[in-house]
mmCIF file of the C-alpha atoms, coordinates in Angstrom:
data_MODEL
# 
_entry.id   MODEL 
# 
loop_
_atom_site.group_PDB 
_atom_site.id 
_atom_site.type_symbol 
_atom_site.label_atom_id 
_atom_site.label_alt_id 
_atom_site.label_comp_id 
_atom_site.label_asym_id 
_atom_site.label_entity_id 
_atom_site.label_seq_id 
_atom_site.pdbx_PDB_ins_code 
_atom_site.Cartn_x 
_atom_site.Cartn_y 
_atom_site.Cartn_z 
_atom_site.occupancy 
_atom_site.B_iso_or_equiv 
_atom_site.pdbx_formal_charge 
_atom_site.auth_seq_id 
_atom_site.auth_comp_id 
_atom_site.auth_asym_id 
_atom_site.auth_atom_id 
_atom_site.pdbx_PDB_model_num 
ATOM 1   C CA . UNK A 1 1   ? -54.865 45.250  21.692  1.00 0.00 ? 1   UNK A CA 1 
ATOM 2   C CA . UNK A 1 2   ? -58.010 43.153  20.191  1.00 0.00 ? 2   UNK A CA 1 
ATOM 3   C CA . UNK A 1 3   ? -58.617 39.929  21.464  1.00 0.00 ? 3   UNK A CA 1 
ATOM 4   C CA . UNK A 1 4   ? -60.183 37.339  19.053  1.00 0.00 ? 4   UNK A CA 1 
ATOM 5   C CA . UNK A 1 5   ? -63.037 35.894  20.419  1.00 0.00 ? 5   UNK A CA 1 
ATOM 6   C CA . UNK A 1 6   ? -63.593 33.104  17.593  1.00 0.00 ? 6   UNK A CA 1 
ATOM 7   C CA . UNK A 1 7   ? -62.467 31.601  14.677  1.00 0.00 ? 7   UNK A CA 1 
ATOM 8   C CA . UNK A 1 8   ? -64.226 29.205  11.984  1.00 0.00 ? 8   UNK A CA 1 
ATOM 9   C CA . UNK A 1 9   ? -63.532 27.894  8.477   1.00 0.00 ? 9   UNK A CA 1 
ATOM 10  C CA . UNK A 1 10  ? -66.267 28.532  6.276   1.00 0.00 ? 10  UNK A CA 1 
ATOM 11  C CA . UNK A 1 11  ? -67.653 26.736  3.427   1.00 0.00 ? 11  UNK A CA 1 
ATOM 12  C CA . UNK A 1 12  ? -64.732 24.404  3.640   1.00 0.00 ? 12  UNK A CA 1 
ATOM 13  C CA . UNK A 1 13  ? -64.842 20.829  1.031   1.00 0.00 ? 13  UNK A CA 1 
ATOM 14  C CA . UNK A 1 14  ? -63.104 17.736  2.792   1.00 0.00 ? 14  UNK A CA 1 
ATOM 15  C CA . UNK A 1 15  ? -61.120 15.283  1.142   1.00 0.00 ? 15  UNK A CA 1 
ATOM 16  C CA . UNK A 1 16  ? -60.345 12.193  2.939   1.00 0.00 ? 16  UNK A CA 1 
ATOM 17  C CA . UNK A 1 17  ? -57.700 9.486   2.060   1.00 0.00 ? 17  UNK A CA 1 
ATOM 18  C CA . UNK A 1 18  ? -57.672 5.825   3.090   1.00 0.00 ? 18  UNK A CA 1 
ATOM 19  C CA . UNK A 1 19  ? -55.166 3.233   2.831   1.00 0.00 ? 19  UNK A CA 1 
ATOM 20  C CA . UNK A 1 20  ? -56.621 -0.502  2.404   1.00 0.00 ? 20  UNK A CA 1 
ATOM 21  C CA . UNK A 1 21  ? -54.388 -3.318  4.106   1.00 0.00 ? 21  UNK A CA 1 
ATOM 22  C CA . UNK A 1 22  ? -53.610 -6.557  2.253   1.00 0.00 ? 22  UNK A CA 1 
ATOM 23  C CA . UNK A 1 23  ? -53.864 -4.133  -1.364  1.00 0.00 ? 23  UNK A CA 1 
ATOM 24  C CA . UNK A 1 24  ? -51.169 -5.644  -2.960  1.00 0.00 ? 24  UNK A CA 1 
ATOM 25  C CA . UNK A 1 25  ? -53.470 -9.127  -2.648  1.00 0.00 ? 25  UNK A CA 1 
ATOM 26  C CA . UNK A 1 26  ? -56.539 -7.067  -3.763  1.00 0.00 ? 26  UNK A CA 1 
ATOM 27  C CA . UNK A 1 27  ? -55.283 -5.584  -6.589  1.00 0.00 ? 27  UNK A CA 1 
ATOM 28  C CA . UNK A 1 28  ? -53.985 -8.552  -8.229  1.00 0.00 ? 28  UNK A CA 1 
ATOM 29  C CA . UNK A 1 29  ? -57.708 -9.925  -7.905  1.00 0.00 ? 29  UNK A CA 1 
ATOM 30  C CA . UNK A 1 30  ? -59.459 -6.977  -9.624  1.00 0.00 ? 30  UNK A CA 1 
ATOM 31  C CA . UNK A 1 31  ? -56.547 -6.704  -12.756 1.00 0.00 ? 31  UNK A CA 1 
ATOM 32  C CA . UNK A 1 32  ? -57.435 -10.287 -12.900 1.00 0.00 ? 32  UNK A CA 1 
ATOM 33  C CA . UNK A 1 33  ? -60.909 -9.694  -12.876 1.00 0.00 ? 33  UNK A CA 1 
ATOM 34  C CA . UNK A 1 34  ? -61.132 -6.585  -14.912 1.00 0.00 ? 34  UNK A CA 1 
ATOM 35  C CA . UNK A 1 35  ? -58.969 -8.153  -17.525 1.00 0.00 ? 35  UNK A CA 1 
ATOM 36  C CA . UNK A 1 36  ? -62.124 -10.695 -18.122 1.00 0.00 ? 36  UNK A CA 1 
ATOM 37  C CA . UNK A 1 37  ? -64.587 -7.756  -18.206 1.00 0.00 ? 37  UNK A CA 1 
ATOM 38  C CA . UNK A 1 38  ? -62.505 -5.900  -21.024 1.00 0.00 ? 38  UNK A CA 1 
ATOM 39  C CA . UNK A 1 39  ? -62.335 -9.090  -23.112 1.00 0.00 ? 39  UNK A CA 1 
ATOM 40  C CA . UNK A 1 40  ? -65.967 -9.022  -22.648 1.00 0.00 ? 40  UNK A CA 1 
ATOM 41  C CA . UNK A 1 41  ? -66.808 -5.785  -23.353 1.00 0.00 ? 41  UNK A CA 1 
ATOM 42  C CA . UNK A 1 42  ? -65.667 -1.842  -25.101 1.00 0.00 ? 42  UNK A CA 1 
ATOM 43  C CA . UNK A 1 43  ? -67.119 -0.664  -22.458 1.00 0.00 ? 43  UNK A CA 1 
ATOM 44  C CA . UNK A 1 44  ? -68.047 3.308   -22.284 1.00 0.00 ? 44  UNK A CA 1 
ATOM 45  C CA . UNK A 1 45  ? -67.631 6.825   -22.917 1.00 0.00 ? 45  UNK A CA 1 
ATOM 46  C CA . UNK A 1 46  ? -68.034 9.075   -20.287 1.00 0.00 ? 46  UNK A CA 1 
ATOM 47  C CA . UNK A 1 47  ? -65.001 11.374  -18.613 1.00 0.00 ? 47  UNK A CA 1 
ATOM 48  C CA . UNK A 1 48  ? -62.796 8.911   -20.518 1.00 0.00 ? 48  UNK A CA 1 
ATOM 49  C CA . UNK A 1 49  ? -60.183 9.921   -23.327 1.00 0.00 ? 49  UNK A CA 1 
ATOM 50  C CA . UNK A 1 50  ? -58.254 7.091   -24.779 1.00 0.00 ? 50  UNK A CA 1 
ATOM 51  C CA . UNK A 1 51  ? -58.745 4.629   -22.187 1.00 0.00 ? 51  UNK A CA 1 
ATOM 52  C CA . UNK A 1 52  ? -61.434 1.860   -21.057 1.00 0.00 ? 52  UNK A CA 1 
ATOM 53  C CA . UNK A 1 53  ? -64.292 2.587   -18.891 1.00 0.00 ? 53  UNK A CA 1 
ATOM 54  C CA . UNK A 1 54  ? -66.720 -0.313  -17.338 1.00 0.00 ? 54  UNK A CA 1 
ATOM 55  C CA . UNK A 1 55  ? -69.502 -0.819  -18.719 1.00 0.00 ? 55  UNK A CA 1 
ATOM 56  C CA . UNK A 1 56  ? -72.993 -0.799  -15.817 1.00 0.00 ? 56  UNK A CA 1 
ATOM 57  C CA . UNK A 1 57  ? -72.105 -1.369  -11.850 1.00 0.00 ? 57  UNK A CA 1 
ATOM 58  C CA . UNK A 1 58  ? -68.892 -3.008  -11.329 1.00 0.00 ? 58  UNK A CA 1 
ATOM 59  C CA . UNK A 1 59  ? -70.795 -3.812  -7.536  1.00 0.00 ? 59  UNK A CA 1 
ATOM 60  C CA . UNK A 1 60  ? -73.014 -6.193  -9.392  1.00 0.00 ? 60  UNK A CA 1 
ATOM 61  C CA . UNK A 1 61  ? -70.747 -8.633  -10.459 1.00 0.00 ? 61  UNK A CA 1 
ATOM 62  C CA . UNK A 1 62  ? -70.274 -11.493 -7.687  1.00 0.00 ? 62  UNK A CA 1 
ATOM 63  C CA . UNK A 1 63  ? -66.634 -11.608 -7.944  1.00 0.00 ? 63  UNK A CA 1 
ATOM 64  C CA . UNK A 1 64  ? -65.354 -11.806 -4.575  1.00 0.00 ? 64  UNK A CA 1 
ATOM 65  C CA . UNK A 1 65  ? -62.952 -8.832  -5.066  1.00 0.00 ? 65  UNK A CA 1 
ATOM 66  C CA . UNK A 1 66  ? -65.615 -6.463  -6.547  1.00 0.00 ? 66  UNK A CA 1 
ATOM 67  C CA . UNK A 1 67  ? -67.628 -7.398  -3.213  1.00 0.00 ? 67  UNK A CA 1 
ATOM 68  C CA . UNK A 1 68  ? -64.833 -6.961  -0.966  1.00 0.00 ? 68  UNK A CA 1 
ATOM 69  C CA . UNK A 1 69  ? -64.227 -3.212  -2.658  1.00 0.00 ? 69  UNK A CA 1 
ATOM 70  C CA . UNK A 1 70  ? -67.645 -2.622  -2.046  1.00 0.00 ? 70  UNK A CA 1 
ATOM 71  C CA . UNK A 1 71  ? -67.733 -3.189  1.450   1.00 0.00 ? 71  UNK A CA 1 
ATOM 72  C CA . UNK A 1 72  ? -64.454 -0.912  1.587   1.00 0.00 ? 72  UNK A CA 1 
ATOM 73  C CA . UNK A 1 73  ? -65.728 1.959   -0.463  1.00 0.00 ? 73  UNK A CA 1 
ATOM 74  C CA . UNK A 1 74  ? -68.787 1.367   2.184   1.00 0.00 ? 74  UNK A CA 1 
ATOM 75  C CA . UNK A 1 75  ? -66.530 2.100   5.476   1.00 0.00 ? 75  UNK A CA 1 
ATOM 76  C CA . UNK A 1 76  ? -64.440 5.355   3.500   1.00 0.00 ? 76  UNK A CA 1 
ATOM 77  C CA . UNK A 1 77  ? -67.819 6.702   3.264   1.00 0.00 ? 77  UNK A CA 1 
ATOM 78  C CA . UNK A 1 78  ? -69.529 6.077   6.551   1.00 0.00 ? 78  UNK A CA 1 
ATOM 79  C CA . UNK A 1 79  ? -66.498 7.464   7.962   1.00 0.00 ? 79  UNK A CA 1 
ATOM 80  C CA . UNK A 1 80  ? -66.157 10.565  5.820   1.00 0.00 ? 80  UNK A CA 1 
ATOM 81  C CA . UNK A 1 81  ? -69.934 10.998  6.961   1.00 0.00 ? 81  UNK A CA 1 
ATOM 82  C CA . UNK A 1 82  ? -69.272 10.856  10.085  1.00 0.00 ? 82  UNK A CA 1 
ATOM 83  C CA . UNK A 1 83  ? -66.287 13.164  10.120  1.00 0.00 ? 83  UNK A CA 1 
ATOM 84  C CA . UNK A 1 84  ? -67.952 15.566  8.744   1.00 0.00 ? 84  UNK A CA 1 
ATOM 85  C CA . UNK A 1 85  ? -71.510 15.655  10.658  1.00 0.00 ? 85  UNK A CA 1 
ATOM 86  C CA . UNK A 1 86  ? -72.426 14.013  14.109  1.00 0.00 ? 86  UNK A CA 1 
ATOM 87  C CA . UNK A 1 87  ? -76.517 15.010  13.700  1.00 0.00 ? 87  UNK A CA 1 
ATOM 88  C CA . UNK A 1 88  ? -77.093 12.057  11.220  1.00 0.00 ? 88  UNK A CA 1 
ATOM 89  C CA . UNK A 1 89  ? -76.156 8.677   11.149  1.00 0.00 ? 89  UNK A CA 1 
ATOM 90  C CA . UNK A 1 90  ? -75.203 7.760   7.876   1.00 0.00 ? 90  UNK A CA 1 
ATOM 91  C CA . UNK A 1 91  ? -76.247 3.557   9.176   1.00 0.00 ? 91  UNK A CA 1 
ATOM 92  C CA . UNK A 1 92  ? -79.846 4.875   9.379   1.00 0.00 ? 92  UNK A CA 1 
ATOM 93  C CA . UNK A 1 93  ? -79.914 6.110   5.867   1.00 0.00 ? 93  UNK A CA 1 
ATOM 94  C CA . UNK A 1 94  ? -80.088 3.743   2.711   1.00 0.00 ? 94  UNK A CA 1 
ATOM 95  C CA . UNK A 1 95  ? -77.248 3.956   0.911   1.00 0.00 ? 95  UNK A CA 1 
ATOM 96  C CA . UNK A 1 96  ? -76.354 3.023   -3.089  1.00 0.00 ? 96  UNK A CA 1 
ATOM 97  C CA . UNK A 1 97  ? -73.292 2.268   -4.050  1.00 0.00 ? 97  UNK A CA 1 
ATOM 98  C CA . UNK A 1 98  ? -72.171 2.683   -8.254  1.00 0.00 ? 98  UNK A CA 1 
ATOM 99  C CA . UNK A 1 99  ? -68.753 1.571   -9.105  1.00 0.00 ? 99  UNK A CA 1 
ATOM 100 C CA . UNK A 1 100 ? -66.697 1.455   -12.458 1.00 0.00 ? 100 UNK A CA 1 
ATOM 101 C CA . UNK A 1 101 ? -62.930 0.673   -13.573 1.00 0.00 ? 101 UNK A CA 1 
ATOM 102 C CA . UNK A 1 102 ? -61.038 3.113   -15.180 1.00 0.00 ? 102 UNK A CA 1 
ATOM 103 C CA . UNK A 1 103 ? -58.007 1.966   -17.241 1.00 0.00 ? 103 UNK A CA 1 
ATOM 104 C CA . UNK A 1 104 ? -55.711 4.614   -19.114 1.00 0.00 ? 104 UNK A CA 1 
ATOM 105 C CA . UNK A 1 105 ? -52.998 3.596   -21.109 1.00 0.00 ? 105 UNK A CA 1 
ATOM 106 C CA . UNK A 1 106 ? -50.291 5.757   -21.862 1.00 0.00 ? 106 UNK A CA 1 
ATOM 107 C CA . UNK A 1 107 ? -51.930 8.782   -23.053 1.00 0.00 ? 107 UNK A CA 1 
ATOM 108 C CA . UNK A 1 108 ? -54.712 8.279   -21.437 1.00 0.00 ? 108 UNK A CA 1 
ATOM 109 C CA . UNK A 1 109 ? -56.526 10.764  -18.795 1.00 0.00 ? 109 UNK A CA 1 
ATOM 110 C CA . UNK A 1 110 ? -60.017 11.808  -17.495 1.00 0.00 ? 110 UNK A CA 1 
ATOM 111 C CA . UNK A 1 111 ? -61.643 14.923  -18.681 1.00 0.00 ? 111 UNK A CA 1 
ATOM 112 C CA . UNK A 1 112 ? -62.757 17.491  -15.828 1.00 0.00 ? 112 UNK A CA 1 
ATOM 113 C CA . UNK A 1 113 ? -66.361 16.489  -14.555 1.00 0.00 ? 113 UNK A CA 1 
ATOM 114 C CA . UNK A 1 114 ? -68.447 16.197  -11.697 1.00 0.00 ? 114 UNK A CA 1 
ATOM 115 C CA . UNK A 1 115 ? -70.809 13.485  -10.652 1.00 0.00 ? 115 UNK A CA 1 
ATOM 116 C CA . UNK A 1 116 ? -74.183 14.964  -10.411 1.00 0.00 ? 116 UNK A CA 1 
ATOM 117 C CA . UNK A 1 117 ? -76.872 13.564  -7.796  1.00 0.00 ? 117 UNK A CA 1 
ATOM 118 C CA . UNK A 1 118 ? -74.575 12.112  -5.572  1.00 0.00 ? 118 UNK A CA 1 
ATOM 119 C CA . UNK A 1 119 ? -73.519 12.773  -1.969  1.00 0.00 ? 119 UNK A CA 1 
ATOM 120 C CA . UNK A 1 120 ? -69.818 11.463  -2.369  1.00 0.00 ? 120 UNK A CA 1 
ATOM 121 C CA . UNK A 1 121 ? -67.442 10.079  -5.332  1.00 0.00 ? 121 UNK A CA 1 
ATOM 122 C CA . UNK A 1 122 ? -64.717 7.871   -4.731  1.00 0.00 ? 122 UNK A CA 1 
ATOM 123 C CA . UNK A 1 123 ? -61.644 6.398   -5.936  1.00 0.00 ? 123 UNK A CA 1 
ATOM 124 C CA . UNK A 1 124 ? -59.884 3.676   -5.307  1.00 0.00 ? 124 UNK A CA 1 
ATOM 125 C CA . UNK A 1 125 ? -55.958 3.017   -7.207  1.00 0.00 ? 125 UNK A CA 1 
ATOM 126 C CA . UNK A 1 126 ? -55.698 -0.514  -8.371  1.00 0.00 ? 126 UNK A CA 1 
ATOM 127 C CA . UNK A 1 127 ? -52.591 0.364   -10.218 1.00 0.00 ? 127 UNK A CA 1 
ATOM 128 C CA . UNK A 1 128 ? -50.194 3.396   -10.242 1.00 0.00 ? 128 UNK A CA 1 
ATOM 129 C CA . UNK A 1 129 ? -47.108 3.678   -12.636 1.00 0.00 ? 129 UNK A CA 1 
ATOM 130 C CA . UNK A 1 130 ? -44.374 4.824   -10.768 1.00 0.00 ? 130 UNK A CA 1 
ATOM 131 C CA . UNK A 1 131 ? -42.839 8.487   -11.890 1.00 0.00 ? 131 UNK A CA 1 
ATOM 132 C CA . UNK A 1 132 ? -39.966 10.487  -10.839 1.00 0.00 ? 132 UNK A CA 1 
ATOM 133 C CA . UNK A 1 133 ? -41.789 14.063  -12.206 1.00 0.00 ? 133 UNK A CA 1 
ATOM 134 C CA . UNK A 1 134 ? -44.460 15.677  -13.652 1.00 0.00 ? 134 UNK A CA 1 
ATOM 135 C CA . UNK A 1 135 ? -48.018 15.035  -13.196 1.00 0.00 ? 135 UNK A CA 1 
ATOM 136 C CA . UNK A 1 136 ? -48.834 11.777  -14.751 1.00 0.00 ? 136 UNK A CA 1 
ATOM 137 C CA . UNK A 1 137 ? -51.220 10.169  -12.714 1.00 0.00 ? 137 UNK A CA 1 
ATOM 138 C CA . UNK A 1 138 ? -52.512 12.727  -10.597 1.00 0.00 ? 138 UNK A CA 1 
ATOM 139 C CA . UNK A 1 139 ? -55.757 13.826  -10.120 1.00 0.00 ? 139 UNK A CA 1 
ATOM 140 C CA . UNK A 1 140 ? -56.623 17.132  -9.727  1.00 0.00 ? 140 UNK A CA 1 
ATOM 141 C CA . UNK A 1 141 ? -59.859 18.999  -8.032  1.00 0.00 ? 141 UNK A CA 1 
ATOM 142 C CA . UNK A 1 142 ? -60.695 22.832  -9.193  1.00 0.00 ? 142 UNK A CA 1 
ATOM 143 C CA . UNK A 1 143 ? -61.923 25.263  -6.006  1.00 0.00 ? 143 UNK A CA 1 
ATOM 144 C CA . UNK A 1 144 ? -65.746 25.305  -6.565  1.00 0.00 ? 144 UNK A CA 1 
ATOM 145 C CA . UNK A 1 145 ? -65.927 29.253  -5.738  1.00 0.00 ? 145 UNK A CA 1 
ATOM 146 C CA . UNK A 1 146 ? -64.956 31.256  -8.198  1.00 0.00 ? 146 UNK A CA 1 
ATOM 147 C CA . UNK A 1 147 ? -64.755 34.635  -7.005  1.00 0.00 ? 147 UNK A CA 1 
ATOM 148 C CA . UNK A 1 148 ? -61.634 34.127  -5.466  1.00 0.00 ? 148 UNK A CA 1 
ATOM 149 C CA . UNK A 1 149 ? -59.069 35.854  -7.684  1.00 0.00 ? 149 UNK A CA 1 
ATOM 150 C CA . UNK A 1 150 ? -57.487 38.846  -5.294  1.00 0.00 ? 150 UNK A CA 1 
ATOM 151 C CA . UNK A 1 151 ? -56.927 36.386  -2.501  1.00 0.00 ? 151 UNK A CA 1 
ATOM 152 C CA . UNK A 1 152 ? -54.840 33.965  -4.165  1.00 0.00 ? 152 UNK A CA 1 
ATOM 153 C CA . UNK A 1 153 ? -52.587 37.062  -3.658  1.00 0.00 ? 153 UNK A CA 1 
ATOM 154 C CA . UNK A 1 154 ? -51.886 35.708  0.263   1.00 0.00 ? 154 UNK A CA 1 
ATOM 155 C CA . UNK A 1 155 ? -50.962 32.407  -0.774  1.00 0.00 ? 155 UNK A CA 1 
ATOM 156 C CA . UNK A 1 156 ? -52.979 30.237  1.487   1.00 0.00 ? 156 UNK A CA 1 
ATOM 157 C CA . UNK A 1 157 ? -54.266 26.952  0.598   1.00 0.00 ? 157 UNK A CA 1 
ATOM 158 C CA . UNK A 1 158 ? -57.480 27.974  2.004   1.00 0.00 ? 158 UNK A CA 1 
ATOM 159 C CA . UNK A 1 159 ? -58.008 30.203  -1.508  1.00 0.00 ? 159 UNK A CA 1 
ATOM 160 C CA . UNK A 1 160 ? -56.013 28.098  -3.985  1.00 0.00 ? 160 UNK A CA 1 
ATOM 161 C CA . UNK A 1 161 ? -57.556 27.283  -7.135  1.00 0.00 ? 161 UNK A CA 1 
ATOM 162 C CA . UNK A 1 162 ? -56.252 23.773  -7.677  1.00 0.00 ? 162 UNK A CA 1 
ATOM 163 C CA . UNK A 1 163 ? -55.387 20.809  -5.670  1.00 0.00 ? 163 UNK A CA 1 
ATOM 164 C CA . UNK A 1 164 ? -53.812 17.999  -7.165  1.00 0.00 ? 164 UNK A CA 1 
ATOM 165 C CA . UNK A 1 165 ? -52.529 14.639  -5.578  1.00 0.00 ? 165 UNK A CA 1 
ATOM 166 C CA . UNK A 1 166 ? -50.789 11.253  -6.852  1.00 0.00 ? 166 UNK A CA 1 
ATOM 167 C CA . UNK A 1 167 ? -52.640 8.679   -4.366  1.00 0.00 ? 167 UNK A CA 1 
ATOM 168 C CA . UNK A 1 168 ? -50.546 5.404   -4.560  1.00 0.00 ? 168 UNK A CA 1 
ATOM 169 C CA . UNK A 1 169 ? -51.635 1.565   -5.431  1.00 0.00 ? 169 UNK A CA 1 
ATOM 170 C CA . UNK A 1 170 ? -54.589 0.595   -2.264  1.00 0.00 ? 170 UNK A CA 1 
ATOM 171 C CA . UNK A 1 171 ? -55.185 3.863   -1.607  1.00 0.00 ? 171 UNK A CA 1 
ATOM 172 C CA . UNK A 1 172 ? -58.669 5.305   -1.667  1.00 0.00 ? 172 UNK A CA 1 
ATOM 173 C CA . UNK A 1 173 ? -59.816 9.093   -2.174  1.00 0.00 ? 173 UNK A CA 1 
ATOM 174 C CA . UNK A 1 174 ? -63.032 10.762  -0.889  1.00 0.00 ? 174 UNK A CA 1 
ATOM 175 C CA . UNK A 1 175 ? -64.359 13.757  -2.190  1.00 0.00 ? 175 UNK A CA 1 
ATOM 176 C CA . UNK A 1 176 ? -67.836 15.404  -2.796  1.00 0.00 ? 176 UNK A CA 1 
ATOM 177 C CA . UNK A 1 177 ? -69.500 14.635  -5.885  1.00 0.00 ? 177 UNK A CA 1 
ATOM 178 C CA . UNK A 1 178 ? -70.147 18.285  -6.697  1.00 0.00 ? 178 UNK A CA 1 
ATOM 179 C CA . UNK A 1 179 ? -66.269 19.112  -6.667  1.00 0.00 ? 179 UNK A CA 1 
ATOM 180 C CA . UNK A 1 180 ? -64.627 19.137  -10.213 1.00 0.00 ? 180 UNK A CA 1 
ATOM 181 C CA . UNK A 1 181 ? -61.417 16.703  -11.030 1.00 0.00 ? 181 UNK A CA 1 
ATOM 182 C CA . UNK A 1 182 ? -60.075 15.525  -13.917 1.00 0.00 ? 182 UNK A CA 1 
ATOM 183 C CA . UNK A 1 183 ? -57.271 12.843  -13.975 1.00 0.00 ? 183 UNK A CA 1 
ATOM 184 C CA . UNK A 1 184 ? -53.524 14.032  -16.013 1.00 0.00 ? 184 UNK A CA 1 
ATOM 185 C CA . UNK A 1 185 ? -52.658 11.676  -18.858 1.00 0.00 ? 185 UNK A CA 1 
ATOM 186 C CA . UNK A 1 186 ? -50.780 8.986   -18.005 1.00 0.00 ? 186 UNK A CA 1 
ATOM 187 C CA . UNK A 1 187 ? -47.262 9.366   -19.033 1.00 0.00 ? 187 UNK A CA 1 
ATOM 188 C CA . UNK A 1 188 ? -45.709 6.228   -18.570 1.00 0.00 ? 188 UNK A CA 1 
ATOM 189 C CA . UNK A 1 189 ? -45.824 2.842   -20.534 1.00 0.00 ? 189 UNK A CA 1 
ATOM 190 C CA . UNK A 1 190 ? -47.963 1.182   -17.904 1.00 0.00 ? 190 UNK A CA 1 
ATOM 191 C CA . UNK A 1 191 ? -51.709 0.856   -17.524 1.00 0.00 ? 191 UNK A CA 1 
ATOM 192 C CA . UNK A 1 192 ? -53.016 3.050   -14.878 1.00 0.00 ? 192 UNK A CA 1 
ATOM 193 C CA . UNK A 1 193 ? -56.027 1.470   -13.160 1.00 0.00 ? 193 UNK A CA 1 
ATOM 194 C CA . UNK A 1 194 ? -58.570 2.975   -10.685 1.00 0.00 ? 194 UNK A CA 1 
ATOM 195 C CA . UNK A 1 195 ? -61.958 2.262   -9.782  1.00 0.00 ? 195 UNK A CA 1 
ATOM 196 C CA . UNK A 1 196 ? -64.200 4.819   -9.153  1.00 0.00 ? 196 UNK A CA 1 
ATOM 197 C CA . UNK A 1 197 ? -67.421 5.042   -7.197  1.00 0.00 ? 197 UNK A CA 1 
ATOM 198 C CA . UNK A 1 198 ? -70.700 7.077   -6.222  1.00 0.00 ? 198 UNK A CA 1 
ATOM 199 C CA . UNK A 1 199 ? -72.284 6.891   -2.977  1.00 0.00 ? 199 UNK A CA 1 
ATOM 200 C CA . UNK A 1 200 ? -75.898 8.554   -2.775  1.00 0.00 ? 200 UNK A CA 1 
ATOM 201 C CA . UNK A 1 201 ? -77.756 8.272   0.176   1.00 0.00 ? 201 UNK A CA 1 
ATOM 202 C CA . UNK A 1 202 ? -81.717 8.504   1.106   1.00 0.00 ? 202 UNK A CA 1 
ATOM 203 C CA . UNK A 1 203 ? -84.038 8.780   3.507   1.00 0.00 ? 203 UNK A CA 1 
ATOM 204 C CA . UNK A 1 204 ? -85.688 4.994   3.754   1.00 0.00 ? 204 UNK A CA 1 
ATOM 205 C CA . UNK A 1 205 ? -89.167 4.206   3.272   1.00 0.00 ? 205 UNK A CA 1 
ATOM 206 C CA . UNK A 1 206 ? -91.264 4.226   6.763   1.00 0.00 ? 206 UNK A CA 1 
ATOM 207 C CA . UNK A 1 207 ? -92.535 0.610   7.579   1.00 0.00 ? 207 UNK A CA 1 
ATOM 208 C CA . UNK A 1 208 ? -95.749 -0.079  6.069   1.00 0.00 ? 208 UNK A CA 1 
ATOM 209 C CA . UNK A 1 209 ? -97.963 -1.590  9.483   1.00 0.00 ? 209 UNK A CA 1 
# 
């Protein structure tokens, strides 16, 4: 009879979820506030298709609730570093921070993309239609390997191709920025809102004496 001496899981790509407390009070705040920044501006195209993308970094703007976000998409990623290595501290690193609201309307959805140059993306749910079926509002990440076809045969989620997850309202998602998502068009007749982050982290610059 063999005896197994070790197993590991190679190669693996985390995804860590959050839930913020006192949402419901936070979310009012940034509809409120990202109401004023649409009136203000078209804002972009980027993974966008028929809905409104911020313009710039939503962490620049002073509004209290922007700030507060900040500091949360700060802790999901400290933590995820830390979950995931114990050789670095991610305090003794600089880190940058690049935020920006998504709003799809019915219809709307997120083309599949990465985020290139980044260590983690992020994102947090300001608002999320409710749905009995189907996959409006879920976001979906594609396996990065792609010589993978003959094990699908086993049916373990270790070798699936997709993932995809509906996170609800105050609930944030953590992912590596090299992993490819896409967001399923919303199917309801109420806005779906997110806001969605990078976090990129560097060495900082030795102390000039």
């Amino acid at each position: 009879m063999i005896e197994q001496t070790r197993f590991e899981k190679l190669f693996s790509t985390p995804l860590i979820r959050f839930t913020v407390p006192d949402h419901v009070r936070l979310n009012a705040e940034l509809l409120r506030e990202g109401a004023r920044l649409r009136a203000q501006s078209p804002g972009v195209e980027k993974s966008n298709r028929g809905g409104w993308h911020s313009a710039g970094n939503l962490f620049d703007h002073e509004a209290t609730c922007f700030q507060e976000l900040r500091q949360i998409a700060e802790d999901a990623v400290f933590h995820s570093t830390r979950k995931v290595t114990s050789k670095v501290d991610p305090a003794d690193l600089k880190l940058k921070l690049f935020g920006w609201m998504n709003a799809n309307p019915p219809g709307g959805f997120n083309a599949p993309h990465t985020h290139p140059g980044a260590h983690w993306s992020g994102v947090y749910y300001v608002s999320q239609p409710d749905v009995e079926s189907g996959t409006s509002g879920m976001i979906e990440f594609i396996d990065p390997r792609t010589d993978l076809p003959d094990w699908r045969l086993f049916k373990a989620p270790a070798f699936q191709m997709k993932k995809k997850i509906r996170p609800a309202a105050g609930e944030v998602v953590i992912f590596p920025s090299y992993l490819v998502h896409w967001v399923y068009p919303n199917e309801t007749d109420d806005e779906r809102v997110s806001i969605a982050f990078n976090a990129t982290f560097s060495k900082p610059k030795p102390n000039k004496t």
